[in-house]
C-alpha positions in Angstrom: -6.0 -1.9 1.6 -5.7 1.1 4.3 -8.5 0.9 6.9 -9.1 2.8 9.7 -11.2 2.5 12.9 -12.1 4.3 15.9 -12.0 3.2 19.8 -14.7 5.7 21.2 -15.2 5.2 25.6 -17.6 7.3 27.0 -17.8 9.0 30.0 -19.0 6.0 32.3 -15.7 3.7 30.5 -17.9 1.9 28.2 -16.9 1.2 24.6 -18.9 1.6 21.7 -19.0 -0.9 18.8 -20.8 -2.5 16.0 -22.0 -5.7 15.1 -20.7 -6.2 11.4 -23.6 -6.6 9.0 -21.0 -7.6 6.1 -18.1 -9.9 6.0 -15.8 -10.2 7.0 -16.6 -11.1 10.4 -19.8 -10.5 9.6 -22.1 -10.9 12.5 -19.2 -10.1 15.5 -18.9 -7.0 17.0 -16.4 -4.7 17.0 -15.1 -1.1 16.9 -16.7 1.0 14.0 -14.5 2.1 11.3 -13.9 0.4 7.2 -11.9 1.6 4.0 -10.3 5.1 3.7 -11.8 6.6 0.1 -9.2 7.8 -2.6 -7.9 11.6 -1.5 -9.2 10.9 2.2 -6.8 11.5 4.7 -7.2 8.8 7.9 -8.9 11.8 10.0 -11.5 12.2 7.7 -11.9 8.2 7.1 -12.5 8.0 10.7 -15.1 10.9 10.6 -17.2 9.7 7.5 -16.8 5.6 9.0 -18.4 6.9 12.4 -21.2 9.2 11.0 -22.5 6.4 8.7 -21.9 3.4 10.9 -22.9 5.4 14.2 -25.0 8.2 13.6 -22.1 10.1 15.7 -19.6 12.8 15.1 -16.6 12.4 16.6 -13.5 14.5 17.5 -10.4 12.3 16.5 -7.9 11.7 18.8 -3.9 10.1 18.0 -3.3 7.3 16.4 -3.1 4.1 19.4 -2.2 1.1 17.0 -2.1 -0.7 13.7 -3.1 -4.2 12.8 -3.1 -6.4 9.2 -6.2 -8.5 9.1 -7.0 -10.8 6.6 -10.4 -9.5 4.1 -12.4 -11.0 1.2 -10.3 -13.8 -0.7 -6.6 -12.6 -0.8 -7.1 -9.0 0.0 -5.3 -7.9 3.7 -6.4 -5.0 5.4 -3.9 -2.7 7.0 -5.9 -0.4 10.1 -5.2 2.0 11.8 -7.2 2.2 15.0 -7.7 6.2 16.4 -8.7 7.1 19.7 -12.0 9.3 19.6 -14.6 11.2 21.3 -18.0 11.7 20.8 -19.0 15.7 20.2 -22.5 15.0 18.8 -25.3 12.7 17.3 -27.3 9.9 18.8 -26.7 6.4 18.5 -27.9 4.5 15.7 -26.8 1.8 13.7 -26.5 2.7 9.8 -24.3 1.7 6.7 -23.1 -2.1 7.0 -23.5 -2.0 11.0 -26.7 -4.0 12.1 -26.1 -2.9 15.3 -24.5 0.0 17.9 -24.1 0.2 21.4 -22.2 1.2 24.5 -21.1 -1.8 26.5 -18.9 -2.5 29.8 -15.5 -3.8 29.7 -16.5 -6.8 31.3 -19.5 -7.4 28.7 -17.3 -6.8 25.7 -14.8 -9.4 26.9 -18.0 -11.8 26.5 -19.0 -10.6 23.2 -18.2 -12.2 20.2 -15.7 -9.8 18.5 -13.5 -9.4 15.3 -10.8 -12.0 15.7 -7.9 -10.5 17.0 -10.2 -7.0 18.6 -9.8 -7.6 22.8 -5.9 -9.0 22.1 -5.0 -5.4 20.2 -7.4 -3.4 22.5 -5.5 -5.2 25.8 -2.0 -4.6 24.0 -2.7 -0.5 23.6 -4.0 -0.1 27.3 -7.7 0.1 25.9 -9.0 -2.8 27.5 -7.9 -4.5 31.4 -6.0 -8.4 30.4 
């Protein structure tokens, strides 16, 4: 199932994500994105996933990585994580996020995150190992 998300640092290095509302990994945070839509290209997914999840239109950067994850019962999810920037909105969480925010590289290495998130963030150059 193609997926994309989004790994949005602001201006002070911070990284914005969302705790998960809906499984899987419900409850754990992690970077906003979900399902691309039939006729969607992966720009667009990325666009529509931040707007509802975020509140927060973004400008969509290159592509920095792909993972498989494992979904509901025997499904796999194939995502492809963009870099982005934020070019307007305000924070809110919205859609199946119960929560946004910006938070430090040191405090996202404390969080608890979508299995295999900090590994894939350290791997692109995202996040210090």
């Amino acid at each position: 199932m193609p997926c994309v998300g989004a790994v949005v640092l602001d201006g002070a290095g911070r990284l914005l994500l969302v705790r998960r509302g809906r499984p899987p990994a419900a409850g754990m945070w992690s970077v906003p994105g979900g399902r691309v839509e039939p006729g969607e290209s992966a720009v667009q997914a990325v666009r529509r996933e931040l707007r509802e999840e975020t509140g927060l239109d973004v400008a969509v950067g290159e592509l920095i990585g792909t993972v498989e994850r494992a979904g509901l019962g025997d499904d796999r999810y194939v995502i492809a994580d963009y870099d982005a920037t934020v070019v307007a909105g305000s924070l809110v969480a919205g859609d199946d996020a119960a929560e946004a925010g910006w938070f430090p590289v040191e405090e996202v290495l404390r969080l608890p995150t979508a299995p295999g998130l900090v590994a894939s963030l350290q791997e692109w150059g995202r996040l210090p190992r």
